[in-house]
Structures are given as C-alpha cells and as structure tokens.
Biopython code that builds the backbone (N, CA, C, O; Angstrom):
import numpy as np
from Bio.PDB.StructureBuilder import StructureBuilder

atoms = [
    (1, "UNK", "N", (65.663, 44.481, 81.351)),
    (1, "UNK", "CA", (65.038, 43.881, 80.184)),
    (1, "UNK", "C", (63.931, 44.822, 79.693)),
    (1, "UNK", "O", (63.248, 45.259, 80.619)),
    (2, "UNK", "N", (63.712, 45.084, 78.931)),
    (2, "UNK", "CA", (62.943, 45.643, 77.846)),
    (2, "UNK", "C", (61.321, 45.642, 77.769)),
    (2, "UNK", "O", (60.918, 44.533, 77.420)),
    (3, "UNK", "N", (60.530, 46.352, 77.943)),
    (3, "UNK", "CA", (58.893, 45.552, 78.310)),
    (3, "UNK", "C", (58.674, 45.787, 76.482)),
    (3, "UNK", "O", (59.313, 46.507, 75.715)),
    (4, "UNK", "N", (57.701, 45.009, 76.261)),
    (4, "UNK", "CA", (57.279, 44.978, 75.035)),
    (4, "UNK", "C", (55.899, 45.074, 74.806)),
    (4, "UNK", "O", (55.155, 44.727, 75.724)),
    (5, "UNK", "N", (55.127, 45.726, 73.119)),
    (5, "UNK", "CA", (54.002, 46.089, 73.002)),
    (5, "UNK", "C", (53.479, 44.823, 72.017)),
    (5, "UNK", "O", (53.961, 44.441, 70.951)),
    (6, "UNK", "N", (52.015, 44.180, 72.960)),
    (6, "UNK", "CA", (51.334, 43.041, 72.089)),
    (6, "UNK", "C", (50.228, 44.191, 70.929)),
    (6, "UNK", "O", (49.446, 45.001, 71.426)),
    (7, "UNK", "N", (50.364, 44.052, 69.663)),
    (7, "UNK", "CA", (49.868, 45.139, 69.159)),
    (7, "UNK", "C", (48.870, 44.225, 67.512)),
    (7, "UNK", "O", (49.230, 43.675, 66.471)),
    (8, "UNK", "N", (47.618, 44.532, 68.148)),
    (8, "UNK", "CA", (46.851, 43.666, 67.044)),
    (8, "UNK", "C", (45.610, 44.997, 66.338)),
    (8, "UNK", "O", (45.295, 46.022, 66.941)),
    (9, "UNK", "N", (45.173, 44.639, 65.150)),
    (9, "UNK", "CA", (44.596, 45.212, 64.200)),
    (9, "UNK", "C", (43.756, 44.218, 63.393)),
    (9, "UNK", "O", (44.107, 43.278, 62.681)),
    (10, "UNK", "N", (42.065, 44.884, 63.833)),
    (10, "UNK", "CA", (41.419, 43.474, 63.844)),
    (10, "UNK", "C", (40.002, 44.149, 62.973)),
    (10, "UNK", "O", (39.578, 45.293, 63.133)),
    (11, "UNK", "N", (39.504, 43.247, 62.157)),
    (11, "UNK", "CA", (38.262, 43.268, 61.922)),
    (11, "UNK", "C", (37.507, 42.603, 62.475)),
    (11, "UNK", "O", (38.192, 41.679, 62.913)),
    (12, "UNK", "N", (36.188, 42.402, 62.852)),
    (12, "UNK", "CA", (35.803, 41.488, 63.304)),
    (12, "UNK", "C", (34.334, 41.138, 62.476)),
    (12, "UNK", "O", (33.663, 42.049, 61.992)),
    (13, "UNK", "N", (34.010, 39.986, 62.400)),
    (13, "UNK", "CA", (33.195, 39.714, 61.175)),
    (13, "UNK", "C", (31.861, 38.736, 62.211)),
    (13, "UNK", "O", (30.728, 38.414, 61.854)),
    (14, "UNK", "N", (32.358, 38.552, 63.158)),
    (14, "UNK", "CA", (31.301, 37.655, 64.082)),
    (14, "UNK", "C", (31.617, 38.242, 65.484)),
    (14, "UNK", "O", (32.580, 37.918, 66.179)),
    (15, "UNK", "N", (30.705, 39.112, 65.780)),
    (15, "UNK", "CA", (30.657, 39.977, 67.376)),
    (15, "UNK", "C", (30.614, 38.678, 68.704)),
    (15, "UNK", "O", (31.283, 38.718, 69.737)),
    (16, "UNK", "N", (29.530, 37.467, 68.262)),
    (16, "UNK", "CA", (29.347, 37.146, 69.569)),
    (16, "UNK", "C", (30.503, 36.127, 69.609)),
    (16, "UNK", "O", (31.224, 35.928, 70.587)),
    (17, "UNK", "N", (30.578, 35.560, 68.516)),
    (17, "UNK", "CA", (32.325, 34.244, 68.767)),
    (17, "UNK", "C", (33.572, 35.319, 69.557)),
    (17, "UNK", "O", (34.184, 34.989, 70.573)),
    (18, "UNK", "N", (33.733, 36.478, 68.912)),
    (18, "UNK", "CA", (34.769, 37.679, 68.885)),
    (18, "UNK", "C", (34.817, 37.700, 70.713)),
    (18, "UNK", "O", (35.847, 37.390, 71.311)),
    (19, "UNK", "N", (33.541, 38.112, 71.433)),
    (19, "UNK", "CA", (33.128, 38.508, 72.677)),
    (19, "UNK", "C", (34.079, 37.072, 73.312)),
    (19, "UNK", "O", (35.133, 37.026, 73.947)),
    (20, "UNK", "N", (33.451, 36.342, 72.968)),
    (20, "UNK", "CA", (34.023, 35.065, 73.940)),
    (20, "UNK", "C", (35.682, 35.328, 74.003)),
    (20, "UNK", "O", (36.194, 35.569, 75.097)),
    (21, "UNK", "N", (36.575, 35.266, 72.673)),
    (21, "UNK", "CA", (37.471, 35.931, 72.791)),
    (21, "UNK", "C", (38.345, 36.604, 73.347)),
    (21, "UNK", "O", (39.534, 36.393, 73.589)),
    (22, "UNK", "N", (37.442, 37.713, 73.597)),
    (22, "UNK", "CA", (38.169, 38.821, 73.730)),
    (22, "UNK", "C", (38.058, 38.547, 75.494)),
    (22, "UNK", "O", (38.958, 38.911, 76.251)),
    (23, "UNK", "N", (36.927, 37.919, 75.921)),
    (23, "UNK", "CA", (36.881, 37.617, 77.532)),
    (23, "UNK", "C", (38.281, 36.482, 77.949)),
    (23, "UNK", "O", (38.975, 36.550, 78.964)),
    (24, "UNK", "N", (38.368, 35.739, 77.114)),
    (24, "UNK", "CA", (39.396, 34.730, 77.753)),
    (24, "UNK", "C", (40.561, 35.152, 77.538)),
    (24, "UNK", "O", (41.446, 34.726, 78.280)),
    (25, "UNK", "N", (40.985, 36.305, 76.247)),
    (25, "UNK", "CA", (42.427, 36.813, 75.626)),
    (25, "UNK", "C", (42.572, 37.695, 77.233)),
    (25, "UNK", "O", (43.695, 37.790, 77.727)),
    (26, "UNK", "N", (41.460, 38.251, 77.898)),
    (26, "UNK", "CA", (41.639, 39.507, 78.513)),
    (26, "UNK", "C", (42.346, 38.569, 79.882)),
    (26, "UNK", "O", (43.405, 38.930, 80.393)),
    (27, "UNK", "N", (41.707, 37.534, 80.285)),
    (27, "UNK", "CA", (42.183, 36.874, 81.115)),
    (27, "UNK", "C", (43.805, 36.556, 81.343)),
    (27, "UNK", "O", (44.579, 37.017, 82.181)),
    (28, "UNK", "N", (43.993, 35.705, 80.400)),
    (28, "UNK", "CA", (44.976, 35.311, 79.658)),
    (28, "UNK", "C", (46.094, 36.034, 79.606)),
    (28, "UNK", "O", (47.131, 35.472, 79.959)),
    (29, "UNK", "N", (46.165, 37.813, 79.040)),
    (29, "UNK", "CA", (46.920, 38.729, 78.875)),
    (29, "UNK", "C", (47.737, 39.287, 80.603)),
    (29, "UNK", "O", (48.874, 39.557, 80.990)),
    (30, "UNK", "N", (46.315, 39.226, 81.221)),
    (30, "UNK", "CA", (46.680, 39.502, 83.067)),
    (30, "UNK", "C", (47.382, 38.400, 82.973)),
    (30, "UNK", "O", (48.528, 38.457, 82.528)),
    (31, "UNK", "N", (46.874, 37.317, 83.338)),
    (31, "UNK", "CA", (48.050, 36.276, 84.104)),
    (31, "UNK", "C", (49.562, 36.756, 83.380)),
    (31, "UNK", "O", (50.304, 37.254, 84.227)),
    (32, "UNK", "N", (49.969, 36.722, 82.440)),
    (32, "UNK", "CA", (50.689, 37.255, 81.835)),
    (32, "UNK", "C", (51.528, 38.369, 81.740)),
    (32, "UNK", "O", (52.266, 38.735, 80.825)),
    (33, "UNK", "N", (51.217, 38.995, 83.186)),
    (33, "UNK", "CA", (51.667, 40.562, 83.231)),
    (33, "UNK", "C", (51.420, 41.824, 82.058)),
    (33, "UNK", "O", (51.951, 42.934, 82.094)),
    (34, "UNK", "N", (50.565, 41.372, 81.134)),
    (34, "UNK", "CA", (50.088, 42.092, 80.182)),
    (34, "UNK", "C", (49.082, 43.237, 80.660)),
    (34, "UNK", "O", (48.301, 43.027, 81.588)),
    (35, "UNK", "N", (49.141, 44.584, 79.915)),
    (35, "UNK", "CA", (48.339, 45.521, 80.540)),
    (35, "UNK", "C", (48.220, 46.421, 79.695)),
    (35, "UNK", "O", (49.129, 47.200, 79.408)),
    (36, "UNK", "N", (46.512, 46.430, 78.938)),
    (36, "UNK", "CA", (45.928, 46.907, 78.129)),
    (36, "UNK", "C", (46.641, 48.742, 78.495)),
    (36, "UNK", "O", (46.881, 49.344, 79.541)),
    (37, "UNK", "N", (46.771, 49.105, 76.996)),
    (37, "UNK", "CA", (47.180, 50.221, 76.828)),
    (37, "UNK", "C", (45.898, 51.298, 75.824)),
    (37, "UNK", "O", (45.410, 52.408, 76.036)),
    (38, "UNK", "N", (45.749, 50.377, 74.823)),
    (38, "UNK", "CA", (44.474, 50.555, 73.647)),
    (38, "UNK", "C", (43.769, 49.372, 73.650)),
    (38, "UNK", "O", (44.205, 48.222, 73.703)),
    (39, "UNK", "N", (42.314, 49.885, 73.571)),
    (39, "UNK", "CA", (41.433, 48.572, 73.263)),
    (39, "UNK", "C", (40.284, 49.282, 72.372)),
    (39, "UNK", "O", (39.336, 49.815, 72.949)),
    (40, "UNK", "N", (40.369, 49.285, 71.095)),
    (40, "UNK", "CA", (39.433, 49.976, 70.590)),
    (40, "UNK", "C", (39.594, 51.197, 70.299)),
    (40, "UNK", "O", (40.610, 51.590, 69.726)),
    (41, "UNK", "N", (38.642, 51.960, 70.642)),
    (41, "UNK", "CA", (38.748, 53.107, 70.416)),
    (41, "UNK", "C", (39.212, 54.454, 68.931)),
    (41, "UNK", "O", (39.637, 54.035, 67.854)),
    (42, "UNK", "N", (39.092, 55.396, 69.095)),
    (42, "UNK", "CA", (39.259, 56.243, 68.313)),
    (42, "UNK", "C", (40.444, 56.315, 67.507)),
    (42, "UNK", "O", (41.444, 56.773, 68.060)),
    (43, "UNK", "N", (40.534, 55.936, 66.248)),
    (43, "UNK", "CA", (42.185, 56.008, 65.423)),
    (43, "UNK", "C", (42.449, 57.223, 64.472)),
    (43, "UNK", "O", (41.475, 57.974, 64.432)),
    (44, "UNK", "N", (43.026, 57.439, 64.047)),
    (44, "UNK", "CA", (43.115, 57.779, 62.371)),
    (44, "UNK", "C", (44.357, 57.080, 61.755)),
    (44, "UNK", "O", (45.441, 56.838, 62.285)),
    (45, "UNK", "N", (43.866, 56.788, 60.350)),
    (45, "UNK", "CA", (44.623, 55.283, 59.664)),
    (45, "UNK", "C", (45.374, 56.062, 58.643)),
    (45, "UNK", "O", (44.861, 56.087, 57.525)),
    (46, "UNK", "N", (46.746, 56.847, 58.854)),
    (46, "UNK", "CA", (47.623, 57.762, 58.211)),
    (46, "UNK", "C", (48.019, 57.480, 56.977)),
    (46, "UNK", "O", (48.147, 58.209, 55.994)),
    (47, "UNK", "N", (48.299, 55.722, 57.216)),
    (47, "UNK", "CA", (49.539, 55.269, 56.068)),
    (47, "UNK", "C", (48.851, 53.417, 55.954)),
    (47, "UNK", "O", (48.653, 52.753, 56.971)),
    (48, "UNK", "N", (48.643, 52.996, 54.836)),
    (48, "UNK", "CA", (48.761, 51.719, 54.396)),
    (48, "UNK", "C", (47.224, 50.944, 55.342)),
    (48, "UNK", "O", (46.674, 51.705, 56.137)),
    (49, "UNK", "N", (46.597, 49.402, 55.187)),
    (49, "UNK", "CA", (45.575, 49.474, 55.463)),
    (49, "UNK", "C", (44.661, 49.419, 56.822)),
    (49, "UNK", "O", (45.278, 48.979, 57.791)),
    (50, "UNK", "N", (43.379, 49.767, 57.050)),
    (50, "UNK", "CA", (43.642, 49.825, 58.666)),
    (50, "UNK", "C", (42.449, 48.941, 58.664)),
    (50, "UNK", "O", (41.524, 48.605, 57.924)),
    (51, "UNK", "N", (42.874, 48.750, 59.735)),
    (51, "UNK", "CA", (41.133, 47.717, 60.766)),
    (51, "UNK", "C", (40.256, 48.594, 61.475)),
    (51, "UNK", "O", (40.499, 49.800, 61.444)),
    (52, "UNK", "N", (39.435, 48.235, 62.003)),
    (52, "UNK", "CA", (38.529, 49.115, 62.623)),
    (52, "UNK", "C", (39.143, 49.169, 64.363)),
    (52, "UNK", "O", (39.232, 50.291, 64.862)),
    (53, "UNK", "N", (39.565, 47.885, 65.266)),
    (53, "UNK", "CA", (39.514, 47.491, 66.166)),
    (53, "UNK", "C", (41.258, 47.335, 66.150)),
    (53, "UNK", "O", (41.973, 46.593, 65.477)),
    (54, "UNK", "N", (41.632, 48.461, 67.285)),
    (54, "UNK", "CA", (43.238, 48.075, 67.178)),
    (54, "UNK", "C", (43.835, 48.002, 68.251)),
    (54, "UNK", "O", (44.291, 49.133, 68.414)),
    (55, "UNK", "N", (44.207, 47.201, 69.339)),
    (55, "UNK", "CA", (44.419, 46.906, 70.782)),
    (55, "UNK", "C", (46.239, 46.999, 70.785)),
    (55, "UNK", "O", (47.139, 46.672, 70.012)),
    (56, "UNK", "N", (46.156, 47.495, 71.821)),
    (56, "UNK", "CA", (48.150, 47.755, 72.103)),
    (56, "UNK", "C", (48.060, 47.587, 73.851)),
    (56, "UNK", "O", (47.662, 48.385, 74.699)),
    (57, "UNK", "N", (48.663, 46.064, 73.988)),
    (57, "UNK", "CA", (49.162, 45.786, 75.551)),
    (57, "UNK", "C", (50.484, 46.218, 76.132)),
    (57, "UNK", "O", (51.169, 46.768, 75.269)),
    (58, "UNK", "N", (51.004, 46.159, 77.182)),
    (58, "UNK", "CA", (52.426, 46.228, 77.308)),
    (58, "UNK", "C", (52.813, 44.782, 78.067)),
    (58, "UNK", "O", (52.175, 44.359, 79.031)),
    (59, "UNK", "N", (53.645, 44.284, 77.639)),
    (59, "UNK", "CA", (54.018, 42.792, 78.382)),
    (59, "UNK", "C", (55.511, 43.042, 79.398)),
    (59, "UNK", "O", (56.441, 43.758, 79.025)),
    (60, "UNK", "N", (55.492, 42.492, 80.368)),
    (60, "UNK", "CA", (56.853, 42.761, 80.635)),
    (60, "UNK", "C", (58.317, 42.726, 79.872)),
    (60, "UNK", "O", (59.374, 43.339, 80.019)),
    (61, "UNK", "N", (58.025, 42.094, 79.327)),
    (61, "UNK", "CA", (59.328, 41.125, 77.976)),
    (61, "UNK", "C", (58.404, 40.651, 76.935)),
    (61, "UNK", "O", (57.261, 40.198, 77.002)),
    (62, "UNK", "N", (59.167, 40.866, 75.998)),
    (62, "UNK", "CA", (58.829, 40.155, 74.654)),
    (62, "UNK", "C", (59.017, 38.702, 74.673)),
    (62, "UNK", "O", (58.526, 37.972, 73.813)),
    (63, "UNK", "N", (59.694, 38.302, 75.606)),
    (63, "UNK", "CA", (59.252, 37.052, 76.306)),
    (63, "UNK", "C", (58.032, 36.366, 76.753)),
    (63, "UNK", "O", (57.761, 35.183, 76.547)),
    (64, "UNK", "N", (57.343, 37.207, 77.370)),
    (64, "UNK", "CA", (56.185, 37.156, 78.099)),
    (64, "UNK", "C", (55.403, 37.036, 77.035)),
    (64, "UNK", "O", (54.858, 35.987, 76.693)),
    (65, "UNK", "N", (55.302, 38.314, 76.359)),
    (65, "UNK", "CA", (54.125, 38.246, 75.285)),
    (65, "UNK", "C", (53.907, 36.783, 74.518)),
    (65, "UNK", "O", (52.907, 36.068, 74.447)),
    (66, "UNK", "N", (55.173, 36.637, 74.004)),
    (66, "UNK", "CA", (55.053, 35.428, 73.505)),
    (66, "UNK", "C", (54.596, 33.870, 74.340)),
    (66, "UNK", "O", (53.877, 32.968, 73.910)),
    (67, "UNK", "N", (55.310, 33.976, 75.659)),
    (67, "UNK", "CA", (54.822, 32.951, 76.273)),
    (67, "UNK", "C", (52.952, 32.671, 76.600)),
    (67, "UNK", "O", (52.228, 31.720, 76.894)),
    (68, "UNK", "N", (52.788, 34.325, 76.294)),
    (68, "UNK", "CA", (51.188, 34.543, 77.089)),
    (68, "UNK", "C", (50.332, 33.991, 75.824)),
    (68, "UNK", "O", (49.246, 33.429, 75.959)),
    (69, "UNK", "N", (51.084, 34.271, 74.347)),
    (69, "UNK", "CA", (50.292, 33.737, 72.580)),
    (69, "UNK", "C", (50.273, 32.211, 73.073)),
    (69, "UNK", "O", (49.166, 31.701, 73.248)),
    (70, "UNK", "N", (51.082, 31.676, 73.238)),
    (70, "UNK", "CA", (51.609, 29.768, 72.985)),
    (70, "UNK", "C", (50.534, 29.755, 74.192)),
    (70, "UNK", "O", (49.657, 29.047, 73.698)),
    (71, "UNK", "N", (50.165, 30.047, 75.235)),
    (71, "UNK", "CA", (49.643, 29.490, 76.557)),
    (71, "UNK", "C", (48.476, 28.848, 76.168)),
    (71, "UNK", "O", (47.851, 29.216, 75.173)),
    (72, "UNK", "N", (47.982, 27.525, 77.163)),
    (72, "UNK", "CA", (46.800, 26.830, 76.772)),
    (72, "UNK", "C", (45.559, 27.954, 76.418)),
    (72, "UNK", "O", (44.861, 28.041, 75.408)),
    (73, "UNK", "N", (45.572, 28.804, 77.705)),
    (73, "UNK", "CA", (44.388, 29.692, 78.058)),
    (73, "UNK", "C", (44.205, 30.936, 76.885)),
    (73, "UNK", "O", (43.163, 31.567, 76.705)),
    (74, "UNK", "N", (45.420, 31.110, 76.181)),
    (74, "UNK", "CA", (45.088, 32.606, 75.190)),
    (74, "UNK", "C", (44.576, 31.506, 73.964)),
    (74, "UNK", "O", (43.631, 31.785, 73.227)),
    (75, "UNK", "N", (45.341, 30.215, 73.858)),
    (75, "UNK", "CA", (45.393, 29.485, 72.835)),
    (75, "UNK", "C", (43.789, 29.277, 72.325)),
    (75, "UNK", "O", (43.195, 29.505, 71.271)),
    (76, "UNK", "N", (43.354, 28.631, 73.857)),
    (76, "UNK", "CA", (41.543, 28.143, 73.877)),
    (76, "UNK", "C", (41.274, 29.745, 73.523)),
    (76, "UNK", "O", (41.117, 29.780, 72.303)),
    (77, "UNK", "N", (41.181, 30.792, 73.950)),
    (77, "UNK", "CA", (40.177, 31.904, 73.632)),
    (77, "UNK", "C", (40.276, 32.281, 72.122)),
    (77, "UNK", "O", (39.436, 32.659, 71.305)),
    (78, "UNK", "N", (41.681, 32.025, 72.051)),
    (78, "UNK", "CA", (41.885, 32.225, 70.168)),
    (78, "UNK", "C", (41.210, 31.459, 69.694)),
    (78, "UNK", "O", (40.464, 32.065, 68.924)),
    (79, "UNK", "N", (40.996, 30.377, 69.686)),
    (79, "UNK", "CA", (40.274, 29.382, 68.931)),
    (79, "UNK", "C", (38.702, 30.029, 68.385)),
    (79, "UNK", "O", (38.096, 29.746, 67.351)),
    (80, "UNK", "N", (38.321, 30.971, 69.470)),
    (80, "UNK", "CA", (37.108, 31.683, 69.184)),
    (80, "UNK", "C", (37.067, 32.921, 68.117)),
    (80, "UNK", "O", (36.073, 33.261, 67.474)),
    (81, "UNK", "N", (38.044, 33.372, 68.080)),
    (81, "UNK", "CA", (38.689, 34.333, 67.181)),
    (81, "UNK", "C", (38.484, 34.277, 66.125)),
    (81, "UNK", "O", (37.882, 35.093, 65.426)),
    (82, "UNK", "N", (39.145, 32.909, 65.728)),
    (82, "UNK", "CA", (39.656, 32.305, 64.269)),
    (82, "UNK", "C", (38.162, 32.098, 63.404)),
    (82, "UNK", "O", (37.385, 31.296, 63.923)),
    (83, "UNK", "N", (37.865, 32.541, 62.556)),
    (83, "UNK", "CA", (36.709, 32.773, 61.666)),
    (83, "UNK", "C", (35.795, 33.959, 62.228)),
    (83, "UNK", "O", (34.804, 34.450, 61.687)),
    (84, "UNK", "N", (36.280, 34.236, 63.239)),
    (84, "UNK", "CA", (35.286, 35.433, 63.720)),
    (84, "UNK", "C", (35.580, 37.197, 63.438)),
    (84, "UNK", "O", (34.908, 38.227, 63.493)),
    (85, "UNK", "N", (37.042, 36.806, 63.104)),
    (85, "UNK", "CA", (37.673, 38.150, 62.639)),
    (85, "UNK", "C", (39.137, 37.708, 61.642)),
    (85, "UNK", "O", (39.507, 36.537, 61.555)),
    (86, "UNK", "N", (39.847, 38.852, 60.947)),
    (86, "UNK", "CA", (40.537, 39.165, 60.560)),
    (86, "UNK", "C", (42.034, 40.051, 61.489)),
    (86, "UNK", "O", (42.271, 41.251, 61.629)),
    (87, "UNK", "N", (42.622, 39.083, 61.864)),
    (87, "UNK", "CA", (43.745, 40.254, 62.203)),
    (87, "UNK", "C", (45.401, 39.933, 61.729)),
    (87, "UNK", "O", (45.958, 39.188, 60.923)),
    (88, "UNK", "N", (45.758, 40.826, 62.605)),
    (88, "UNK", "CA", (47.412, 40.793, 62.316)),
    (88, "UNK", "C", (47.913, 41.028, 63.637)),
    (88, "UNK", "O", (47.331, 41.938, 64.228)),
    (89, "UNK", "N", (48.682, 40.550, 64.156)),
    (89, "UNK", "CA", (49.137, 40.706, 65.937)),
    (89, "UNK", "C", (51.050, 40.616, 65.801)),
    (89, "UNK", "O", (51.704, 39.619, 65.496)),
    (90, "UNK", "N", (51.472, 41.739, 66.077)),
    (90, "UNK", "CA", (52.836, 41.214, 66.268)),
    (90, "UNK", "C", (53.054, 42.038, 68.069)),
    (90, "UNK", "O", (52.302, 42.774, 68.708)),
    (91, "UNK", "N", (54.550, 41.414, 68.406)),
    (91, "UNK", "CA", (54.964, 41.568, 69.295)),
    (91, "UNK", "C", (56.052, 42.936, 69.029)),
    (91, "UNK", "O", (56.614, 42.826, 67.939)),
    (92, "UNK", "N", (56.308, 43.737, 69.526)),
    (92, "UNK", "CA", (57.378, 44.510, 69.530)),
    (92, "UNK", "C", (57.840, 44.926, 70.703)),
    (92, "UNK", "O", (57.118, 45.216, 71.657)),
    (93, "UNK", "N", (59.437, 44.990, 70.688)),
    (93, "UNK", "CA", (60.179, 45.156, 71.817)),
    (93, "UNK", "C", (60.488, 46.488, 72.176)),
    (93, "UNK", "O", (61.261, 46.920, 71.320)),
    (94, "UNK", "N", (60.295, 47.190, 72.880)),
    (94, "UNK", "CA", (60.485, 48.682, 73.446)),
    (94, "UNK", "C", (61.651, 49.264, 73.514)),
    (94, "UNK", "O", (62.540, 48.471, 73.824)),
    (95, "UNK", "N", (62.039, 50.472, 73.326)),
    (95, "UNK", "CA", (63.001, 51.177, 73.551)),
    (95, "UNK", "C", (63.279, 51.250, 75.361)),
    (95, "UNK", "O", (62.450, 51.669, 76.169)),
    (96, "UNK", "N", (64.785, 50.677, 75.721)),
    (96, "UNK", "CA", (64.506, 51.100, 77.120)),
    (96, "UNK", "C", (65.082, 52.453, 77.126)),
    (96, "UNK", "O", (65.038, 53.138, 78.148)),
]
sb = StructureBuilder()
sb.init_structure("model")
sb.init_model(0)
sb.init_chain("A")
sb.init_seg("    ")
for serial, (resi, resn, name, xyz) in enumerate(atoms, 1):
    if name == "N":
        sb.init_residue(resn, " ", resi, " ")
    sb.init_atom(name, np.array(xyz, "f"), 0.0, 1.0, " ", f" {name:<3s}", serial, name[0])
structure = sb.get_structure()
C-alpha cells in the first residue's frame, strides 16, 4: 500500500490559538503513524499563491491520513485553528 503526503499551506492570523493547534495536530498526527517531513521553514513560491507556513507529513496510507483528519483528537486541536489561520490541507497518495 502506498504511504501518503498530509500537505497543508497556512497563514496564520492568531499565533497563540494557532500554538494550541499545532500542539494537539502534532499529537494527533503521531498516534496516527504520521511523520513530519516539513514544518515551516524556508520555501520559494514558483507558481500560483503561497502561504507563509507550509507543513508536509508522511502517513502510512492515505487511509490513515484521513482517518487521523476525522479523529476526535486532530478534530478538538482543529477547532483551535479555525479563525486563527487560513489554510488549504489535502491528502496525496505516493508513488510506490
């Protein structure tokens, strides 16, 4: 099966709601077999519009990823998210 990339592009407009966040998503992503690849860091934005803040996990399955979005625990940390930033998050499935 295929591991897949959780891949989000984020503004963030409220640092300390964002923090809470990003502590329970980080949780959340482990139980999950998820394993930060990018968190931040240095980009350049080639083609079309960019965020400042752009995180890329690897999940075992695109299964996973998704099961790890729906879960109570990513669900509650999102909740902190929501007005605190701007993003876009998709799942993509890997070349094996």
């Amino acid at each position: 099966m295929p591991t897949a990339l959780w891949i989000a592009h984020v503004h963030v407009t409220d640092a300390e709601a964002y923090a809470k966040y990003a502590k329970g998503a980080t949780e959340a992503i482990a139980a999950h077999g998820g394993v930060f690849l990018a968190r931040g860091g240095r980009y350049v934005q080639l083609e079309g519009n960019g965020r400042p803040r752009n995180v890329v996990a690897r999940f075992p399955s695109l299964e996973k990823a998704v099961e790890c979005y729906n879960s109570p625990a990513y669900q509650a940390a999102l909740a902190h998210a929501k007005g605190a930033s701007v993003r876009d998050l998709m799942v993509v499935e890997e070349i094996e």
